[in-house]
C-alpha positions in Angstrom: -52.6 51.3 -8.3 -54.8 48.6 -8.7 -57.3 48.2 -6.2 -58.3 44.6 -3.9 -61.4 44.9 -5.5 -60.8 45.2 -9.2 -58.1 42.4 -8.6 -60.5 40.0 -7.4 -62.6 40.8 -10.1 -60.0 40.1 -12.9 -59.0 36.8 -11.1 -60.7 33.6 -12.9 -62.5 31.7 -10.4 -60.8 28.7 -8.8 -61.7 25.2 -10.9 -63.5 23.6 -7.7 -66.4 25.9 -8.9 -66.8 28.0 -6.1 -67.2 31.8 -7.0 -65.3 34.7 -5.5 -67.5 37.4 -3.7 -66.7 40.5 -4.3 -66.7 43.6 -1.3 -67.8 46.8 -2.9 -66.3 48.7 0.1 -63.0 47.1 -0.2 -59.7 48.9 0.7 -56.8 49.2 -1.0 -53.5 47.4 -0.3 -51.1 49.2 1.1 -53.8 51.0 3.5 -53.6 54.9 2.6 -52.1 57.0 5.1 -50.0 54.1 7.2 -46.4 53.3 6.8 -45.6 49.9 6.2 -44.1 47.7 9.9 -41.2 46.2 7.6 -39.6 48.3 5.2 -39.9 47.5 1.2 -36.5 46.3 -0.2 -35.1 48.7 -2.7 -32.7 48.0 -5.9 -30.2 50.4 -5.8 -27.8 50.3 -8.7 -26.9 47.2 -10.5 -25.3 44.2 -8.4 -25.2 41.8 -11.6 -21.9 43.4 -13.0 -20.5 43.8 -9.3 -21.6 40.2 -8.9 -18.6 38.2 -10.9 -16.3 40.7 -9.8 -16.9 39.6 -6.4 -17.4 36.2 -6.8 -13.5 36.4 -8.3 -12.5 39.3 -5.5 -13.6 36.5 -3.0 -12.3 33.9 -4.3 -8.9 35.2 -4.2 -9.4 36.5 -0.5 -10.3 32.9 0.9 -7.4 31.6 -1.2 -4.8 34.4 0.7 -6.4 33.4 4.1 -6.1 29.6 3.2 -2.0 29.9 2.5 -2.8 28.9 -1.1 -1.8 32.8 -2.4 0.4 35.3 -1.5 -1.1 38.9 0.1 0.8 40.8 -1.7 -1.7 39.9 -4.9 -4.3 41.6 -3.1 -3.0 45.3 -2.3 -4.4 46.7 -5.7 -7.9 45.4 -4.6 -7.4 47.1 -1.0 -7.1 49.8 0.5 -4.3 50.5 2.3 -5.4 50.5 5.9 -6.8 46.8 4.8 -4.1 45.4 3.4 -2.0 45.9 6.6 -4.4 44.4 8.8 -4.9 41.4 6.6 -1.0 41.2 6.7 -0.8 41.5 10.3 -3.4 39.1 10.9 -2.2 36.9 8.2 1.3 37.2 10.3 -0.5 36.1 13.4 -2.2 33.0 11.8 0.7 32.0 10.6 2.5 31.6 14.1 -0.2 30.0 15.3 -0.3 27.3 12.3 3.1 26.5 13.0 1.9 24.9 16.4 -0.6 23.0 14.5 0.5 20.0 12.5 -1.2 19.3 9.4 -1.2 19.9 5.4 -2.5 22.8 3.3 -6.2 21.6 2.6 -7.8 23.6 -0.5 -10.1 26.3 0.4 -13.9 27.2 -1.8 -16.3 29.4 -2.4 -19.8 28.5 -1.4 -21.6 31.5 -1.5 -21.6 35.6 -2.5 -24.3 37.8 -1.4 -23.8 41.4 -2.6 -25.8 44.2 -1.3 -25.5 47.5 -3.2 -26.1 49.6 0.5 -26.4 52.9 -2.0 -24.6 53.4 -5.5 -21.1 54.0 -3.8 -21.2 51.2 -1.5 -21.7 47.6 -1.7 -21.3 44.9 0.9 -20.6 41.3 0.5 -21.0 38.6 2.2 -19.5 35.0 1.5 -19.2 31.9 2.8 -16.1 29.5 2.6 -15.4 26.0 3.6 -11.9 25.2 4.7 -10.4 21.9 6.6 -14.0 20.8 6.9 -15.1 24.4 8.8 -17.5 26.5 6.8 -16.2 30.4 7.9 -17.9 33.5 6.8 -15.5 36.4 5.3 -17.7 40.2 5.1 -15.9 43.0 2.3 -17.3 46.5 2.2 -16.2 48.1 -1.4 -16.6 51.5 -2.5 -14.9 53.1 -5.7 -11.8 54.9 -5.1 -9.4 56.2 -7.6 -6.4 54.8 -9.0 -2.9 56.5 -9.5 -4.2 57.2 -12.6 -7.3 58.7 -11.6 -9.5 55.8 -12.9 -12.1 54.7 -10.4 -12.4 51.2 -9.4 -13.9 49.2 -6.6 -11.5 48.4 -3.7 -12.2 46.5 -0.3 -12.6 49.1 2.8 -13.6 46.9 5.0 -12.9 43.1 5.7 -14.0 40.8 8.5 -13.7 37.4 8.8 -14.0 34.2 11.5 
């Protein structure tokens, strides 16, 4: 690790031709022997292939909870316990839109933000705008094997308002 003081050194001096002094007794960054007040992010795995299959995983979702889909598209992508509560909730929705008047207004995708929590797990956050309301949806995916005992990401957790 490089210290403050050979840093400094290597840096040019600025162009308004003042001249950097150099400490002799400097310390080196991070300070040796204390823990840091935030914690350093760390990469785990590689989000960038998870990425697209989110951003299409997501786009789906917000088209189910729009009335622009059908649930049943998304069981393969969810695990069981899941699906049934988006169905049920889905259900519920649907009672209440009957009380409200109105047409079928296209839902998007603004945003995904993927966070790989550990190599097994990733979390994604997204943001949708439907009827002129941004909402936030939340997915928790973790591989889980297939009838055929291929593994493949699935949604194990869903929240959204």
């Amino acid at each position: 690790m490089k210290t403050a003081h050979a840093l400094a050194a290597a840096r040019p001096a600025p162009s308004w031709g003042s001249t950097i002094e150099v400490i002799d007794t400097q310390i080196p960054l991070p300070f040796p022997g204390i823990a840091p007040v935030l914690p350093v992010p760390i990469e785990r795995g590689d989000a960038g292939a998870l990425r697209h299959r989110c951003a299409r995983f997501m786009q789906a979702l917000i088209e189910v909870l729009s009335g622009e889909r059908p649930a049943r598209q998304m069981a393969a992508w969810m695990s069981p316990d899941v699906y049934t509560d988006l169905q049920r909730r889905l259900h519920l929705s649907a009672q209440a839109a009957v009380a409200r008047s109105g047409g079928r207004s296209a839902a998007r995708l603004v945003s995904v933000h993927v966070s790989m929590v550990d190599d097994q797990v990733a979390e994604v956050a997204a943001r949708m705008v439907h009827r002129n309301r941004s909402r936030a949806i939340a997915v928790r995916l973790e591989p889980q094997p297939t009838h055929r005992g291929e593994m493949v990401w699935r949604c194990t957790a869903l929240e959204w308002a």
